[in-house]
N, C-alpha and C positions, 0 to 999 in steps of 0.2 A: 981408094976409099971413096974418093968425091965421085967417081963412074958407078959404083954401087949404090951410094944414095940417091942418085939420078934415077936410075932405074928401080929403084923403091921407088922414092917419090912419084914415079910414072904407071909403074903399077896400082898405087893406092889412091892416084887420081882416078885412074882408069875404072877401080872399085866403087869408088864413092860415084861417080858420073852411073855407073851400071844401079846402084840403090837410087839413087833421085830419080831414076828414067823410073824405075821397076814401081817407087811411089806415087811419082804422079799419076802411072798409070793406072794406079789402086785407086789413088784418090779420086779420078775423073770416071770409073765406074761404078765408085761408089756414090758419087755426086749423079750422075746418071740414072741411076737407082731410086734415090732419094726425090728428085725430079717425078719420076715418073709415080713415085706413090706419095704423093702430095696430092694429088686428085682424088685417092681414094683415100686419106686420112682420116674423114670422119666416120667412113662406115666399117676402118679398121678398128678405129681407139672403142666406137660403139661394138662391133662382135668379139672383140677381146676383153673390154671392160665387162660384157654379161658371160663369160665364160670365167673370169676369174670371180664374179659374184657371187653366179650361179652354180656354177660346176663342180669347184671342189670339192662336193661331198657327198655325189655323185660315184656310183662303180664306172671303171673306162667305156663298156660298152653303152652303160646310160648317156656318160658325155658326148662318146663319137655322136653317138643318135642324134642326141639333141641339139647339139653344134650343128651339124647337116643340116636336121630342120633349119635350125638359124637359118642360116645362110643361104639357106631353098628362099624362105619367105623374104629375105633383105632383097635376092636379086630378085624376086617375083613385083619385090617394091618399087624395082628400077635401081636399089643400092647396089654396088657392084665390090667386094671386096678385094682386096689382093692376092693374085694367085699365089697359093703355094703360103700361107701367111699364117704362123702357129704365133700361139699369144705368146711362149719364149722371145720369136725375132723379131714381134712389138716393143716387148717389153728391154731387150736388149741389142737392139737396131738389126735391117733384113740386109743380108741375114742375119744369124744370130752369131754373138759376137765368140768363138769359142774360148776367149780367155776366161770370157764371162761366166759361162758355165760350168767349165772348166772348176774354177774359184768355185761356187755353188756345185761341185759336186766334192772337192775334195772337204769343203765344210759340211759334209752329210746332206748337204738339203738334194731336192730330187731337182730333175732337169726336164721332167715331161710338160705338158702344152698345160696341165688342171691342175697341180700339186703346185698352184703360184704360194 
């Protein structure tokens, strides 16, 4: 009996050691990430702040339009946004969190980039 809970005990250190490794390594690219758009946070929180202002009420093809524009004349300004950067993964950290959504989709609300 005492040889079998050894080798329990050995396997479920061996588990938990395999989760801590498997998080930190979440956590240190997600810290990575977070790093690297701190540089552009002000001209993110600005092109998602005028998309959830402006946009909702807007048809998709009006918002793609006018998003683009945006973002043509921000980097024309020298502002540079984040690639790849929907007002979801602003609004619910990049990327987007999918429990997050997830939750807001099964409470009916919508999960697109305009329907904030």
């Amino acid at each position: 009996a005492w040889e079998k809970e050894t080798v329990r005990a050995s396997e479920l250190v061996k588990m938990i050691k395999g989760d801590v490794a498997n998080f930190w390594k979440e956590w240190n690219q997600r810290l990575k990430l977070l790093h690297e758009r701190r540089d552009k946070l002000d001209e993110d929180c600005l092109l998602s702040a005028a998309s959830i202002s402006y946009l909702g009420c807007m048809r998709p093809p009006a918002r793609e339009m006018c998003y683009k524009r945006w973002k043509l004349a921000m980097e024309d300004a020298g502002l540079w946004v984040t690639d790849g950067l929907s007002t979801v993964d602003f609004i619910t950290g990049y990327p987007a969190l999918p429990t997050v959504t997830n939750q807001w989709e099964a409470m009916g609300l919508p999960t697109d980039d305009f329907t904030l």
